[in-house]
py3Dmol code that shows the C-alpha trace and the ligand (Angstrom):
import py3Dmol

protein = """\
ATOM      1  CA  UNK A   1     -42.635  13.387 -23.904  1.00  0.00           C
ATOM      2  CA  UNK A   2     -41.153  11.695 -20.791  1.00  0.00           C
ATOM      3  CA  UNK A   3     -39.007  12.796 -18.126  1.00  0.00           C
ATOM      4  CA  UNK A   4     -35.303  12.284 -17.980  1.00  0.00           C
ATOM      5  CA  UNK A   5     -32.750  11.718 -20.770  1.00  0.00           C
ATOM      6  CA  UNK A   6     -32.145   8.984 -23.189  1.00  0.00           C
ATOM      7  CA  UNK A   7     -29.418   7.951 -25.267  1.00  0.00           C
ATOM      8  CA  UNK A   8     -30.813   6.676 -28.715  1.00  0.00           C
ATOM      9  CA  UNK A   9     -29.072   3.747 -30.708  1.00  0.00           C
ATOM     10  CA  UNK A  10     -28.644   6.742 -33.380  1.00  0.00           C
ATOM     11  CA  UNK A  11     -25.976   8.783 -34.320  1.00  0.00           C
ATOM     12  CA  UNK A  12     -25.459  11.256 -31.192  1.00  0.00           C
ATOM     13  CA  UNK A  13     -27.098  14.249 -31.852  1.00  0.00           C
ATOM     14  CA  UNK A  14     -29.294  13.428 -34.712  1.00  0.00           C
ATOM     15  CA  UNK A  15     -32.822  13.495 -34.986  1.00  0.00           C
ATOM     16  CA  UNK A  16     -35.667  11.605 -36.976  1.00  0.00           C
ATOM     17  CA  UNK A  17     -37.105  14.337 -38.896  1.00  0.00           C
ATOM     18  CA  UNK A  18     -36.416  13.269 -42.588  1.00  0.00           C
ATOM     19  CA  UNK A  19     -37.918  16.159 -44.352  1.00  0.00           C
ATOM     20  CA  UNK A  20     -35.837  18.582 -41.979  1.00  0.00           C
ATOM     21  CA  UNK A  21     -32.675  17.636 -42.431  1.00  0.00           C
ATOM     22  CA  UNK A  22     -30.086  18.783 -44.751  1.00  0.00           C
ATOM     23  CA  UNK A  23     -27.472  15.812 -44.020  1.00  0.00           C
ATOM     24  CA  UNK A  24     -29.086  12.075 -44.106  1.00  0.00           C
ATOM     25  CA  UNK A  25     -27.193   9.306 -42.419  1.00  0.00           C
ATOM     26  CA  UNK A  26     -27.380   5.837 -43.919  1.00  0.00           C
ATOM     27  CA  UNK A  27     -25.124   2.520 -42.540  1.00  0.00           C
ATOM     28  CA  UNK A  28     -24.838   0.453 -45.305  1.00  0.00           C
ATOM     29  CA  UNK A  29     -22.934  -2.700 -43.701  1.00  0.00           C
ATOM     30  CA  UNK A  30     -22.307  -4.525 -47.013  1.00  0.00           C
ATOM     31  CA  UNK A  31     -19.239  -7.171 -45.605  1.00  0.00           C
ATOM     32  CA  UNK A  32     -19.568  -9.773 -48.827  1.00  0.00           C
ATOM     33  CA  UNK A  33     -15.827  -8.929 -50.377  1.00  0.00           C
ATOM     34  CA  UNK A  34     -13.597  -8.069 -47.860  1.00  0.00           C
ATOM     35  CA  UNK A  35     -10.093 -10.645 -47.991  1.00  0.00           C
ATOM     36  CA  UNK A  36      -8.323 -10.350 -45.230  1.00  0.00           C
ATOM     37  CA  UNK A  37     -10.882 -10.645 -42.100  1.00  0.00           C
ATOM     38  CA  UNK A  38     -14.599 -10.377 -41.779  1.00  0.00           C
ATOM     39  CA  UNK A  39     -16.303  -8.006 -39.831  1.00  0.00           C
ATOM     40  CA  UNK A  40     -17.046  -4.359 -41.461  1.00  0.00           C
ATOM     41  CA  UNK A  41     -20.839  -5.393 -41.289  1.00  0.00           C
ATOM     42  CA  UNK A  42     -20.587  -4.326 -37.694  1.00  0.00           C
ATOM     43  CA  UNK A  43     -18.983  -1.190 -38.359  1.00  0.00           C
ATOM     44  CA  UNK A  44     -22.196   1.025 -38.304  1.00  0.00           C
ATOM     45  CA  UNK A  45     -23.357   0.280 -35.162  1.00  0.00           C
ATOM     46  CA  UNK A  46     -20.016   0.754 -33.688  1.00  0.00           C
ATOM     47  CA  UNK A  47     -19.363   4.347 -34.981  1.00  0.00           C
ATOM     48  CA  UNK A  48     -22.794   4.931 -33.787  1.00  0.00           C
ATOM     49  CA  UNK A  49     -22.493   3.480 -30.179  1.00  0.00           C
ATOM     50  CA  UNK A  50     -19.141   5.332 -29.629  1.00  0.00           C
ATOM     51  CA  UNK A  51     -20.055   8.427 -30.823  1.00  0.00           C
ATOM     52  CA  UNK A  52     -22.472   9.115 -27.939  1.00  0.00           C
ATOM     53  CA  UNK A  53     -18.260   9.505 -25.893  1.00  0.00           C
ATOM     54  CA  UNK A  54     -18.149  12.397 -27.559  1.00  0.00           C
ATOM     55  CA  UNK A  55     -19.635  16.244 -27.336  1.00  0.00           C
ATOM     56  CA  UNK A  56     -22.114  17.418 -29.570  1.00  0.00           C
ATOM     57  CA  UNK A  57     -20.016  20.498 -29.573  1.00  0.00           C
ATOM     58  CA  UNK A  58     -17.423  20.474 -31.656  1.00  0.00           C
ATOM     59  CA  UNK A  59     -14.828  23.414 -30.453  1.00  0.00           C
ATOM     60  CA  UNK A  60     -12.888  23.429 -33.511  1.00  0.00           C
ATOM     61  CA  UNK A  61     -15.775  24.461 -35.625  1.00  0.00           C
ATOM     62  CA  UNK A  62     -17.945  26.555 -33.107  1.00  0.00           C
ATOM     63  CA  UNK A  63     -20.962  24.163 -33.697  1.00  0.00           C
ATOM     64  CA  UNK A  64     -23.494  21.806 -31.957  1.00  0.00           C
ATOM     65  CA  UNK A  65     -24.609  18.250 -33.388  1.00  0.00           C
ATOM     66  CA  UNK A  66     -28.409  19.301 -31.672  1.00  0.00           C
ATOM     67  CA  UNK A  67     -28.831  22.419 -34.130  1.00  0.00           C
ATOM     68  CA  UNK A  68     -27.682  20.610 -37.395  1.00  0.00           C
ATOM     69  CA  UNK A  69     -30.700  19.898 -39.573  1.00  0.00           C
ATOM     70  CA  UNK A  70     -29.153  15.885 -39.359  1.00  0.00           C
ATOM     71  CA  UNK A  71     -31.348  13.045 -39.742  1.00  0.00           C
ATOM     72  CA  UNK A  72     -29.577   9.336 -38.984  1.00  0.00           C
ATOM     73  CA  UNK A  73     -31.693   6.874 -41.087  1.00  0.00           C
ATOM     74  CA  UNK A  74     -30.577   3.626 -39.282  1.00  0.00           C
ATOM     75  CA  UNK A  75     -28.717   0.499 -41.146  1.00  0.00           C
ATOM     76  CA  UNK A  76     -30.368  -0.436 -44.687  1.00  0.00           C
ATOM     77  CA  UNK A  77     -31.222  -3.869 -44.884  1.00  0.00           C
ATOM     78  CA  UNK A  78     -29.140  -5.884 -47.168  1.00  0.00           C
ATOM     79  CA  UNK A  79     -29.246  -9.174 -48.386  1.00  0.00           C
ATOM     80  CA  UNK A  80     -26.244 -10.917 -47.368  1.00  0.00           C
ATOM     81  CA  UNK A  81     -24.436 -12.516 -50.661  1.00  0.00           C
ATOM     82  CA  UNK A  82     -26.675 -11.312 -53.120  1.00  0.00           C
ATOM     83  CA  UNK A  83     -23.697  -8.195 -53.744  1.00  0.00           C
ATOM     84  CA  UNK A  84     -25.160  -6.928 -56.831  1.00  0.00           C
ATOM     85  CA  UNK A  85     -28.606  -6.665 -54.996  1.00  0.00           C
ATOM     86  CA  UNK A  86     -26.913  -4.955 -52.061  1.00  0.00           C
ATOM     87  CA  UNK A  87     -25.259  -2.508 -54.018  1.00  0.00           C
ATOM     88  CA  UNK A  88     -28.575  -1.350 -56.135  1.00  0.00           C
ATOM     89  CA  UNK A  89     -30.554  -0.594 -52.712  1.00  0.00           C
ATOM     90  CA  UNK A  90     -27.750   1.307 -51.845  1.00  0.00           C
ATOM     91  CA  UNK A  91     -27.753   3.173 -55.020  1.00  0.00           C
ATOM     92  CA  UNK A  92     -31.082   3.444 -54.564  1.00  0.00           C
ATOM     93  CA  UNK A  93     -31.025   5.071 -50.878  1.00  0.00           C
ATOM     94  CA  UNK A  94     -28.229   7.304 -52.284  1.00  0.00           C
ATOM     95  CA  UNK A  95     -30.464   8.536 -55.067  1.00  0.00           C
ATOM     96  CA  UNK A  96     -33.533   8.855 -53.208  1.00  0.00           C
ATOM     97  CA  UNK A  97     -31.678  11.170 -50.734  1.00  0.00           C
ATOM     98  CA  UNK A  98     -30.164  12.809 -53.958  1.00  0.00           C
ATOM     99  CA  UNK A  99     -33.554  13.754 -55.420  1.00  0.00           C
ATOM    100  CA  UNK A 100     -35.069  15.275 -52.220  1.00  0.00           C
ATOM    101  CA  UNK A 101     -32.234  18.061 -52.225  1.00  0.00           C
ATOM    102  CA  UNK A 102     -30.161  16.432 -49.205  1.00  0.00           C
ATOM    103  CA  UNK A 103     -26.587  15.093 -48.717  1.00  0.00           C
ATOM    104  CA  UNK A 104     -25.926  11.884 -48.101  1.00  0.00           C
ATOM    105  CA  UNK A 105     -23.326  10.483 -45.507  1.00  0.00           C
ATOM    106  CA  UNK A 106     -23.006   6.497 -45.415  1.00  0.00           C
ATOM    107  CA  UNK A 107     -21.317   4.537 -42.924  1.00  0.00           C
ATOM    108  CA  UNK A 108     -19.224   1.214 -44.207  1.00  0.00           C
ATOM    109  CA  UNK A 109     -18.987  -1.331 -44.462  1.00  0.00           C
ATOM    110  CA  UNK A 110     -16.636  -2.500 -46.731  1.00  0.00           C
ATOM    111  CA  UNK A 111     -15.142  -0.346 -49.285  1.00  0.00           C
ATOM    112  CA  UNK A 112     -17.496  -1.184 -52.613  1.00  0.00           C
ATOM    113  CA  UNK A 113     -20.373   0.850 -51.238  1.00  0.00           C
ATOM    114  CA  UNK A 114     -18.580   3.786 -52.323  1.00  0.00           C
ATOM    115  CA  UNK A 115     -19.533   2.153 -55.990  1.00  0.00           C
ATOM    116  CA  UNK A 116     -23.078   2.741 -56.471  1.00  0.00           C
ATOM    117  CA  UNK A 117     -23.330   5.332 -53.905  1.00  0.00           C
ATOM    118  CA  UNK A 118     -21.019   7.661 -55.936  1.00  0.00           C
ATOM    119  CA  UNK A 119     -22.922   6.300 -59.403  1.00  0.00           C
ATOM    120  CA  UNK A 120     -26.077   8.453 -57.935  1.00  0.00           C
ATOM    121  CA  UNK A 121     -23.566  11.379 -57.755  1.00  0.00           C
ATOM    122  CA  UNK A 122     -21.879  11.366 -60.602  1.00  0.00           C
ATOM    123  CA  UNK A 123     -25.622  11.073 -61.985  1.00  0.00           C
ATOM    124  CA  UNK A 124     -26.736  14.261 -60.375  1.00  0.00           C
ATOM    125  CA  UNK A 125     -23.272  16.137 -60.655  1.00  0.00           C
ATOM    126  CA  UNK A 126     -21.349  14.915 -64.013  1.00  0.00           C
ATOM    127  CA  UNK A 127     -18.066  16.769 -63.740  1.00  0.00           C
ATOM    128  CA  UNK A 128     -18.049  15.764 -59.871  1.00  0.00           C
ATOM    129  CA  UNK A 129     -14.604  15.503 -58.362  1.00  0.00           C
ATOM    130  CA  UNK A 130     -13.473  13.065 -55.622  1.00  0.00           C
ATOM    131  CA  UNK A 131     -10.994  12.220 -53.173  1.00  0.00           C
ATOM    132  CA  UNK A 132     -10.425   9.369 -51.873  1.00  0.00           C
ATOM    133  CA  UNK A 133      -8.024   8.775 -48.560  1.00  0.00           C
ATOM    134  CA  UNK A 134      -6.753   5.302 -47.776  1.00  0.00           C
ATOM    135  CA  UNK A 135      -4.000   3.228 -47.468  1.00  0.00           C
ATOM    136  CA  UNK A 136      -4.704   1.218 -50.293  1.00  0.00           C
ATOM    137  CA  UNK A 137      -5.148   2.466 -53.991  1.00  0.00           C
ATOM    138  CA  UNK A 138      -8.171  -0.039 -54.330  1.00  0.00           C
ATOM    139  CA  UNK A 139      -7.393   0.316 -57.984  1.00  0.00           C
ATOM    140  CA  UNK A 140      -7.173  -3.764 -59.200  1.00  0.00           C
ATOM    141  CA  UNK A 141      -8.700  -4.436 -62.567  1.00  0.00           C
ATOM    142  CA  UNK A 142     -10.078  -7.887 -60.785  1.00  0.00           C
ATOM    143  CA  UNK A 143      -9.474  -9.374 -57.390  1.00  0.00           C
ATOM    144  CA  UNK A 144      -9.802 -13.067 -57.749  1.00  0.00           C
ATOM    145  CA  UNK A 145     -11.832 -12.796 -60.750  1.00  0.00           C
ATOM    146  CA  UNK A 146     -14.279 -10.430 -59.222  1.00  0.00           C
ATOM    147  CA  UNK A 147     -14.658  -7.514 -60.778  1.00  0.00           C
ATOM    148  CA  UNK A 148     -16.696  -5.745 -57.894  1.00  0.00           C
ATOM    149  CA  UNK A 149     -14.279  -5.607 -54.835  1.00  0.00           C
ATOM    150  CA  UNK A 150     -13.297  -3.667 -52.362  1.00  0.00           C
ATOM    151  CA  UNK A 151      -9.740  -3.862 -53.966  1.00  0.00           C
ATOM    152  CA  UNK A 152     -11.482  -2.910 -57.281  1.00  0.00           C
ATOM    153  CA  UNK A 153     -13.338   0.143 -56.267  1.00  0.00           C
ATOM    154  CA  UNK A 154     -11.418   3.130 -56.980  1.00  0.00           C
ATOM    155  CA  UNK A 155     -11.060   1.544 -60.170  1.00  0.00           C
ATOM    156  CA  UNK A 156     -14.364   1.716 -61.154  1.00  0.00           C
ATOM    157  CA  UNK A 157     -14.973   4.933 -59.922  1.00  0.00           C
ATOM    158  CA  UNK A 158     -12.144   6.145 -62.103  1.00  0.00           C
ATOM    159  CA  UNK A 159     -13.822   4.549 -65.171  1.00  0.00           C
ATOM    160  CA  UNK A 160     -17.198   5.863 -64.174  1.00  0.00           C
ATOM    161  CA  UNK A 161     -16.131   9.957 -63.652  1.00  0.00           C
ATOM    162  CA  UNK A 162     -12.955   9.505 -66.432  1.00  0.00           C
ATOM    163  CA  UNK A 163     -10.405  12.455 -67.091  1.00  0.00           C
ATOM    164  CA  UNK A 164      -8.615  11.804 -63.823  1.00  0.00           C
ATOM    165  CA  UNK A 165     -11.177  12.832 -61.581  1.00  0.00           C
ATOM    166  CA  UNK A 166      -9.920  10.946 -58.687  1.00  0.00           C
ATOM    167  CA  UNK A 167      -7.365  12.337 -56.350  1.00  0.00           C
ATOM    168  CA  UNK A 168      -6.300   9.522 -53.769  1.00  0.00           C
ATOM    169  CA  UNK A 169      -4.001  10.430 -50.788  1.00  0.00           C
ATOM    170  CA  UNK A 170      -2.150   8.602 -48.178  1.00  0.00           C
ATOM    171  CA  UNK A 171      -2.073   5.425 -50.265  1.00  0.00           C
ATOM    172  CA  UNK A 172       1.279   2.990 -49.037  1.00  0.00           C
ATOM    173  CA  UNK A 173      -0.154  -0.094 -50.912  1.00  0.00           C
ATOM    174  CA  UNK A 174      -0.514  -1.211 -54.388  1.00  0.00           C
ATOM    175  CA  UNK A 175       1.039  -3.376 -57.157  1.00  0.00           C
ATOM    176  CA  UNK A 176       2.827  -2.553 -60.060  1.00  0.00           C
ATOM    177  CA  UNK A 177      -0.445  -2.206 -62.657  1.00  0.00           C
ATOM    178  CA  UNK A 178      -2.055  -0.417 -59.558  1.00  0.00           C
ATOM    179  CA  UNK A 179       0.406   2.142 -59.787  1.00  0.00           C
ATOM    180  CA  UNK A 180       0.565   2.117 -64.176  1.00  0.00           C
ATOM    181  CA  UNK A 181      -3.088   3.234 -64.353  1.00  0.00           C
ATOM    182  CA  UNK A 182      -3.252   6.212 -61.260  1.00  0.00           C
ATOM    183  CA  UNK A 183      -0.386   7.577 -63.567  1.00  0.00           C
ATOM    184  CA  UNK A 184      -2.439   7.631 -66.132  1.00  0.00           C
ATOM    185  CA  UNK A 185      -6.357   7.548 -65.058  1.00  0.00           C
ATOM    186  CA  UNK A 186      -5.827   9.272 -61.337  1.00  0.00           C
ATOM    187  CA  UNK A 187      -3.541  12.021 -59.197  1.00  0.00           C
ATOM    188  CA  UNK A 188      -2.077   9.203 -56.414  1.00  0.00           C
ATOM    189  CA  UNK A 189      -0.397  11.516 -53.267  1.00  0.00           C
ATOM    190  CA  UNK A 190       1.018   8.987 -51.374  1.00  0.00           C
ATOM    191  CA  UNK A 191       1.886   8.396 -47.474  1.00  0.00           C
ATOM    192  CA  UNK A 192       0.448  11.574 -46.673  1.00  0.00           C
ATOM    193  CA  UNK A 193      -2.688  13.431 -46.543  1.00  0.00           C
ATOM    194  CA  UNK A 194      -2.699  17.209 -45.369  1.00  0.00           C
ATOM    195  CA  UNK A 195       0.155  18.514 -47.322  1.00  0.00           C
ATOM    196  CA  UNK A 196      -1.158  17.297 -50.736  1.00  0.00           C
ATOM    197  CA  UNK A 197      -4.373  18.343 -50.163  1.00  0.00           C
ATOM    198  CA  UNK A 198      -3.954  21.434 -49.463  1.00  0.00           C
ATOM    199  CA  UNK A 199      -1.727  22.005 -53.118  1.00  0.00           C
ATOM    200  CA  UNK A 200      -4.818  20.959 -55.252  1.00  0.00           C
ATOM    201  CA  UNK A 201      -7.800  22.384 -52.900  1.00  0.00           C
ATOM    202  CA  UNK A 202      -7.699  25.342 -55.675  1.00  0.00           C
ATOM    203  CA  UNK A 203      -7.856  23.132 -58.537  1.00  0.00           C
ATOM    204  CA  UNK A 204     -10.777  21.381 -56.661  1.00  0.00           C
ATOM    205  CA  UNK A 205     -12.700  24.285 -55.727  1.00  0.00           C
ATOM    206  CA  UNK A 206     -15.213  25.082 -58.050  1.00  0.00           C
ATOM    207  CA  UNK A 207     -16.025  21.331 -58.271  1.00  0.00           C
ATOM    208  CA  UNK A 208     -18.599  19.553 -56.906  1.00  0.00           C
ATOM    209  CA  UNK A 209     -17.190  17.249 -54.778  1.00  0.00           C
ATOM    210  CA  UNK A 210     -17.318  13.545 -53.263  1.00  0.00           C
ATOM    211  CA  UNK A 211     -15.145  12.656 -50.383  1.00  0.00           C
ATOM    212  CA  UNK A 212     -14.744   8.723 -49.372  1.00  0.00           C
ATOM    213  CA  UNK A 213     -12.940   7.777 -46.304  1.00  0.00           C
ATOM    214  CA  UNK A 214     -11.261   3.991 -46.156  1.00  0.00           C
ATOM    215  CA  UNK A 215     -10.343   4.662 -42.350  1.00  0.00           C
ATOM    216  CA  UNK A 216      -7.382   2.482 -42.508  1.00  0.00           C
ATOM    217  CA  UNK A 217      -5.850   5.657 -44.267  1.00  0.00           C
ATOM    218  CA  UNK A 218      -4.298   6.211 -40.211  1.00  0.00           C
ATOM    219  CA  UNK A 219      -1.977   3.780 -38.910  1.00  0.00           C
ATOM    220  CA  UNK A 220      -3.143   0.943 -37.198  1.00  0.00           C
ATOM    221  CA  UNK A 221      -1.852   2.184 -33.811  1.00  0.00           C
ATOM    222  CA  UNK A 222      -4.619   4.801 -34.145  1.00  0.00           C
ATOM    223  CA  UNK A 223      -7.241   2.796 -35.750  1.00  0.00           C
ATOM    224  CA  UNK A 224      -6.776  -1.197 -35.653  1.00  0.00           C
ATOM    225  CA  UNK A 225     -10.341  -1.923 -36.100  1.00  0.00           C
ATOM    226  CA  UNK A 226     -10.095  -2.093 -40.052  1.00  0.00           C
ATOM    227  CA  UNK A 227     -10.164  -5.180 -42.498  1.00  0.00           C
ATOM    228  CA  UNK A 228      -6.962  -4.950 -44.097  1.00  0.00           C
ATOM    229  CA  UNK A 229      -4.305  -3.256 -41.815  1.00  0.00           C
ATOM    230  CA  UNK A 230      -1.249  -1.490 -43.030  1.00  0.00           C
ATOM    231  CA  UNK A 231       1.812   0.097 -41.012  1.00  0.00           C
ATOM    232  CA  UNK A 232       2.876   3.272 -41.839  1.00  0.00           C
ATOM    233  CA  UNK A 233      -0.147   5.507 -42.035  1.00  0.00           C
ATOM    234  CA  UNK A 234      -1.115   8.744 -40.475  1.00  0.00           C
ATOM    235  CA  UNK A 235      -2.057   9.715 -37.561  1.00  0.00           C
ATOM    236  CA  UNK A 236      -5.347  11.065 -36.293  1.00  0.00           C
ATOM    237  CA  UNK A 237      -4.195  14.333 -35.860  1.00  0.00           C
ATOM    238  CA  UNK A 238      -3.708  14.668 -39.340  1.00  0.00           C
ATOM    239  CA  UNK A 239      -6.829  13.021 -40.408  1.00  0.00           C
ATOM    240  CA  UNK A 240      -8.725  15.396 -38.434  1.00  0.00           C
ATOM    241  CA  UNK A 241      -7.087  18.610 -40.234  1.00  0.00           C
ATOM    242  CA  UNK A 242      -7.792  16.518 -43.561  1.00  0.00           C
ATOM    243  CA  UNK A 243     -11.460  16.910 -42.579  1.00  0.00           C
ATOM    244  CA  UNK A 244     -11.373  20.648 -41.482  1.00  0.00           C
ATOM    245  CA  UNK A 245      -9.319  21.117 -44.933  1.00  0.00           C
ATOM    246  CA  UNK A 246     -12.702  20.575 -46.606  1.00  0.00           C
ATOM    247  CA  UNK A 247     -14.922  22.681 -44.904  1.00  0.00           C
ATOM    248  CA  UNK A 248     -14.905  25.667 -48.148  1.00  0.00           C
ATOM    249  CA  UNK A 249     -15.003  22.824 -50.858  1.00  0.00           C
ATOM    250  CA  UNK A 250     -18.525  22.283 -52.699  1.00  0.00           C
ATOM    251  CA  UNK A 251     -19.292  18.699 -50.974  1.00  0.00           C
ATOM    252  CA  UNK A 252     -22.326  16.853 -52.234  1.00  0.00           C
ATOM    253  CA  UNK A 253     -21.459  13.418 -50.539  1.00  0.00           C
ATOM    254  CA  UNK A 254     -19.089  11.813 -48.197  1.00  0.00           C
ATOM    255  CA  UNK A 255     -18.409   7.781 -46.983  1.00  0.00           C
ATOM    256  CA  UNK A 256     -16.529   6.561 -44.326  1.00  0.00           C
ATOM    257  CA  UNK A 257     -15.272   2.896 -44.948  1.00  0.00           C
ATOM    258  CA  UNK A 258     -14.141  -0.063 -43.692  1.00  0.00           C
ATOM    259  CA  UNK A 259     -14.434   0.275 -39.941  1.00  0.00           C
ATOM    260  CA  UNK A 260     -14.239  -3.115 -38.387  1.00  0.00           C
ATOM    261  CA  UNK A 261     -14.703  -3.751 -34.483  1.00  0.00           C
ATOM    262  CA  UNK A 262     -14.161  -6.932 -34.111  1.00  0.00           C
ATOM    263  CA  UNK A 263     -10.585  -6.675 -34.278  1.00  0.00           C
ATOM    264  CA  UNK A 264     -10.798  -3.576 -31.928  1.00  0.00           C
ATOM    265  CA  UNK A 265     -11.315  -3.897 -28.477  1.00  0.00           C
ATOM    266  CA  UNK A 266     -10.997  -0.427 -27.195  1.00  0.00           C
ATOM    267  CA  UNK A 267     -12.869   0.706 -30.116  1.00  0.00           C
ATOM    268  CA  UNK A 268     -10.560   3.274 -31.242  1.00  0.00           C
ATOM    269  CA  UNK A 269     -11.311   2.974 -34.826  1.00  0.00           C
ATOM    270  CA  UNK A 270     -14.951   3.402 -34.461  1.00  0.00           C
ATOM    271  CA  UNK A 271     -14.285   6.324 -32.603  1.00  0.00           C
ATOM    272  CA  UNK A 272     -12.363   8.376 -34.323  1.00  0.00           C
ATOM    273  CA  UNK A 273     -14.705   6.926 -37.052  1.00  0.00           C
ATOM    274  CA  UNK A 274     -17.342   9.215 -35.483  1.00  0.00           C
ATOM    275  CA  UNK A 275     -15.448  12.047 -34.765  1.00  0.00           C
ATOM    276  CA  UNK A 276     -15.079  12.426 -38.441  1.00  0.00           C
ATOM    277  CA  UNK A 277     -18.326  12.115 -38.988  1.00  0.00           C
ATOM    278  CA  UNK A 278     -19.571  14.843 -36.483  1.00  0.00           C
ATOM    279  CA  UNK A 279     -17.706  17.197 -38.084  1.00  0.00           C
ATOM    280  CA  UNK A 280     -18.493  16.073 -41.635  1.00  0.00           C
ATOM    281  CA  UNK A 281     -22.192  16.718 -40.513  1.00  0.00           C
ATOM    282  CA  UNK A 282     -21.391  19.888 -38.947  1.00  0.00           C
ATOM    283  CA  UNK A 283     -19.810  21.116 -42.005  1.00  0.00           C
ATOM    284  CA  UNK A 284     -22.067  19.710 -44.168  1.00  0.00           C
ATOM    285  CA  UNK A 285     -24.978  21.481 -42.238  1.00  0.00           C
ATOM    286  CA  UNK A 286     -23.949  24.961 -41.718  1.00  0.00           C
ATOM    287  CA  UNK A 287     -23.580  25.434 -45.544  1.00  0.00           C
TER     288      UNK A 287
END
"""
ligand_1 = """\
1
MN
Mn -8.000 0.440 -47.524
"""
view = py3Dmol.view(width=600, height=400)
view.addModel(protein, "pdb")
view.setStyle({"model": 0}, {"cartoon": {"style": "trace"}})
view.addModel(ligand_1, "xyz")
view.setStyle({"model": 1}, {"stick": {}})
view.zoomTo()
view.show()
């Protein structure tokens, strides 16, 4: 080994040892149905470059990034407009990580990689429960005749896991139907996060459970680097107690969504992006 320190393009604080590690991050930068602007594809490398700002120590959880049994796999190659073919490897990666006993952690990308990702799951754990923050219900039957969206997602997810197994907070946009099927098919908390949360973490507790993170669930002041902005959202104090809120809860698999940095010159989305996700790997690893 050589002298002196170097800052890797991974994740701060992880390590390459594979068979190691308990928590596995994967970037999957899938950007093929986003509306409103373009530009989630760079969102992994973003979270990763401005997490290495931040301490590997997190002082609200007593832990260090350099003692978590975390491996950061890199970006998976995907083949730009082939979306079904994106979203198998991804399903794919998921499973494989699945299978070898570990928890996966992926990085967005747009919003539909939560879709095959949480089909490996639900495969693994069938009466898996999971919650879903963001500011949009993502729960359209189509979105301009596509049936695989990012405005479709949640949707499908619902299908997939049935008997309202889906509990969204701090949604502040959706239509009409949107709305007529999460009162039927999900539990929608919306505008805020913490306080909702915390009233069904006993339901919740002896389920496994999947957490997925559209980070335009804060307000844009906080976090303008997303696709699809919208006013009125939380703030990142809050987010932050969201996470710590599910530190106790049986997690088998987390996402984090829809970072985009092109629209986000100070980076501020990317990194509170990976604040979240050093303490989702802290948690994560000390269980
Ligand atoms: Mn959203």
């Amino acid at each position: 080994m050589l002298d002196g320190s170097y800052r890797a393009a991974a994740f701060l604080g992880a390590n390459n040892d594979y068979a190691a590690a308990r928590v596995i991050l994967i970037g999957a930068g899938l950007d093929a149905t986003v509306c409103f602007r373009a530009g989630t594809r760079e969102g992994p490398r973003a979270v990763r470059y401005f997490s290495h700002c931040l301490e590997e120590y997190s002082m609200r959880l007593d832990r260090d990034l350099r003692e978590a049994a975390f491996c950061d796999l890199g970006d998976l190659s995907l083949p730009f407009g082939g979306v079904e073919t994106a979203l198998s490897h991804i399903g794919q990666a998921a499973g494989r990580v699945l299978s070898d006993g570990k928890i996966p952690v992926f990085l967005g990308g747009e919003h539909l990689i939560t879709l095959p990702v949480v089909t490996a799951v639900h495969s693994r754990y069938p009466d898996l429960v999971v919650l879903h923050l963001d500011a949009h219900a993502d729960l359209r039957d189509e979105y301009l005749g596509a049936a695989f969206s990012h405005a479709t997602v949640i949707r499908r997810v619902a299908e997939l896991l049935g008997g309202r197994r889906v509990y969204q907070f701090g949604i502040r946009s959706a239509d009409e139907r949107e709305l007529e099927f999460a009162g039927v098919n999900t539990r929608l908390y919306p505008y805020t996060v913490i306080e909702p949360l915390t009233a069904v973490y006993n339901e919740i507790l002896a389920s496994p459970v999947y957490v997925t993170l559209d980070i335009d669930v804060v307000d844009p002041a906080y976090a303008p680097g997303v696709g699809t902005p919208e006013p009125g959202g939380i703030g990142s104090a809050e987010l932050m107690e969201a996470v710590y809120a599910l530190k106790g809860l049986n997690l088998v698999g987390f996402d984090l969504v829809e970072v985009n940095p092109v629209y986000d010159p100070g980076g501020l989305a990317p990194l509170l992006a990976a604040k979240v996700i050093r303490e989702v790997v802290l948690i994560l690893s000390a269980r």
